[in-house]
N, C-alpha and C positions, 0 to 999 in steps of 0.2 A: 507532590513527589514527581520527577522529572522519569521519562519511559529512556531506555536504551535502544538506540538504533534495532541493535540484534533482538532485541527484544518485540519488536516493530516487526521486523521481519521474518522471524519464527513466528508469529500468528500468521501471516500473510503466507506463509509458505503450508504452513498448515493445513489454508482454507482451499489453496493451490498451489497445488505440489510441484506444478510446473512451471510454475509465474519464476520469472527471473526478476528479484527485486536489487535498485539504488536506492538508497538513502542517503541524503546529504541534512548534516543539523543546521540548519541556516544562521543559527546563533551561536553556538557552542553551550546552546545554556539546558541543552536536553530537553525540551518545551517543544521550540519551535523546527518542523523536515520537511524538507521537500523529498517527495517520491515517485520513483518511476518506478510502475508494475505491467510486466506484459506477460500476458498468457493465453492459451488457446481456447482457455472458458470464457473468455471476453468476447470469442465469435458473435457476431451476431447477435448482439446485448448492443442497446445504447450505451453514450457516455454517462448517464446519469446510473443506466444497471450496474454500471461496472465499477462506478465509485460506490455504489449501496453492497456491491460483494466485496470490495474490501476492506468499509467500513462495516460489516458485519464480521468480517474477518477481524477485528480490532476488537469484540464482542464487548463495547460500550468502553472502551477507556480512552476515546472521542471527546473533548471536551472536561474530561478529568486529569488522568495521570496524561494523557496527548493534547493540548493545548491546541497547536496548529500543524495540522499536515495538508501542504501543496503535492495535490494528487494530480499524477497524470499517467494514465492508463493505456494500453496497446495490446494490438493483436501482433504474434511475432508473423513476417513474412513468408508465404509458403515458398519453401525450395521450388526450383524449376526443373 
C-alpha cells in the first residue's frame, strides 16, 4: 500500500512542528520521495541524528507502506 506525500508530511510536521517539509514522488507511483526537511531541532545534531528524527517521525512505516525516501535535512539560516 503506497503512503501519500501529505501523509509523509503530517508525521514529519508532527515530530516538528517547525520543519518546513518538500516532497517530491520521484515515480508517480506513491513508493518512491525525495525529501527536503529543515528545521531548527536539527541544530547541532549530526546528519545521521537528523535523518534517525525523522525517520522516527515516520514511526516505522520505513521500508513498509514508504518504500524509499531520499532524505535531505537542514538547519534554516539565522536572520542577520
Amino acid at each position: 500500500m503506497a503512503m501519500e506525500a501529505a501523509e509523509i508530511e503530517r508525521l514529519i510536521r508532527e515530530a516538528l512542528p517547525d520543519a518546513v517539509v518538500t516532497i517530491e514522488d520521484l515515480r508517480g507511483d506513491g513508493d518512491h520521495y525525495a525529501a527536503l526537511v529543515t528545521s531548527r531541532a536539527f541544530a547541532g545534531k549530526s546528519r545521521v541524528q537528523q535523518h534517525q528524527m525523522v525517520y522516527q517521525a515516520l514511526k516505522g512505516r520505513m521500508g513498509g507502506e514508504l518504500h524509499a525516501l531520499a532524505l535531505q535535512t537542514a538547519v534554516p539560516e539565522e536572520s542577520a
